[in-house]
C-alpha positions in Angstrom: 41.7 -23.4 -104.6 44.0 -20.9 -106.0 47.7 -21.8 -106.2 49.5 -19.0 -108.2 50.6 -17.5 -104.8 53.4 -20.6 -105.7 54.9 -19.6 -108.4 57.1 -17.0 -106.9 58.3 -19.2 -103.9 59.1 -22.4 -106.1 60.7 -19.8 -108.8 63.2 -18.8 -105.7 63.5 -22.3 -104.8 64.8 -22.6 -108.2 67.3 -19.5 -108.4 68.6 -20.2 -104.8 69.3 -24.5 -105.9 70.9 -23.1 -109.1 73.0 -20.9 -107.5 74.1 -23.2 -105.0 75.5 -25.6 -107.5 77.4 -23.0 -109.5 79.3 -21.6 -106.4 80.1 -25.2 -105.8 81.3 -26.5 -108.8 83.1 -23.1 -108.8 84.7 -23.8 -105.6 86.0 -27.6 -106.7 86.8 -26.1 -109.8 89.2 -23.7 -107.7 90.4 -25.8 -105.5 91.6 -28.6 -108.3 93.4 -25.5 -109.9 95.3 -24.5 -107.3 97.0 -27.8 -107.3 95.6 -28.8 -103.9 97.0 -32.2 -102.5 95.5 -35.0 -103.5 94.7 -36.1 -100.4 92.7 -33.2 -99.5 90.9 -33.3 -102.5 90.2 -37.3 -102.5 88.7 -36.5 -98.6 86.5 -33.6 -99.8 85.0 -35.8 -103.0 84.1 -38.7 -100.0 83.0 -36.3 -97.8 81.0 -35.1 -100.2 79.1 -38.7 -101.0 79.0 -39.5 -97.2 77.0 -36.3 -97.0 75.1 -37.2 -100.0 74.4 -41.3 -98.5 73.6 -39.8 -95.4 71.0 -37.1 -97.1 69.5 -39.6 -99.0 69.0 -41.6 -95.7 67.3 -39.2 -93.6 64.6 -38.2 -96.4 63.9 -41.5 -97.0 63.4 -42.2 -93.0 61.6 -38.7 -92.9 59.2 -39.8 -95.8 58.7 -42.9 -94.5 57.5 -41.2 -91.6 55.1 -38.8 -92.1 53.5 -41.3 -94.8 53.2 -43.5 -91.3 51.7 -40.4 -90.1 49.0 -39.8 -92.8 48.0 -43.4 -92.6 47.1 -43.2 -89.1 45.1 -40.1 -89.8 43.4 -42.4 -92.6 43.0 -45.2 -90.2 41.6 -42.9 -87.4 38.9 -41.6 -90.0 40.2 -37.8 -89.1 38.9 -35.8 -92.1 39.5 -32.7 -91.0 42.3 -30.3 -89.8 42.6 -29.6 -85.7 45.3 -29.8 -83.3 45.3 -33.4 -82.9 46.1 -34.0 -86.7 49.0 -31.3 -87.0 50.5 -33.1 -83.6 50.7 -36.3 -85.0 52.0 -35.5 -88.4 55.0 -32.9 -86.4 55.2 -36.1 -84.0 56.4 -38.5 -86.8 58.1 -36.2 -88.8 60.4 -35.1 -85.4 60.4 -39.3 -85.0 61.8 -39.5 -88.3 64.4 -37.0 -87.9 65.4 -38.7 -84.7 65.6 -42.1 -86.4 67.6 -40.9 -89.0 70.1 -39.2 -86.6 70.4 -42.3 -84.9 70.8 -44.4 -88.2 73.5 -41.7 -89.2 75.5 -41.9 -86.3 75.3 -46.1 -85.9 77.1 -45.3 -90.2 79.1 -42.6 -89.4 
């Protein structure tokens, strides 16, 4: 197989993460200049590592779930790709996005 069609869409991946991080570190960086209360700036920073926790929560869930997924394909002995396969890996992976809206909102 042929993967250099790859390198342009991870390269963008790339430019659009970095980016991202620059306009926020800009945007603290702004917003601790302008002398903003310290209580608004102590709610975004744990705002900020709630989103983080709860991040880190729903892709490990998500993970955890379509590796569930691709074990039952290996148990069933499926070795190649039809509709049945693709349904059960979308079914886990929408099961693990449920189970980690639910284990969000039980923390939040």
């Amino acid at each position: 197989m042929n993967f250099e069609f790859l390198i342009p869409i991870v390269m963008f991946i790339c430019v659009v993460y970095a980016i991202k991080v620059v306009v926020d570190a800009r945007t603290r960086a702004k917003l601790i200049a302008s002398n903003g209360s310290e209580e608004l700036i102590r709610s975004l920073v744990q705002a900020e590592a709630l989103q983080r926790r709860h991040a880190s929560l729903r892709w490990g869930i998500l993970l955890l779930a379509v590796a569930v997924g691709f074990a039952l394909i290996e148990a069933f002995g499926w070795r190649e790709i039809t509709p049945g396969v693709v349904a059960v890996l979308l079914g886990v992976t929408g099961l693990g996005n449920l189970l980690a809206y639910a284990a969000s909102r039980k923390l939040g």
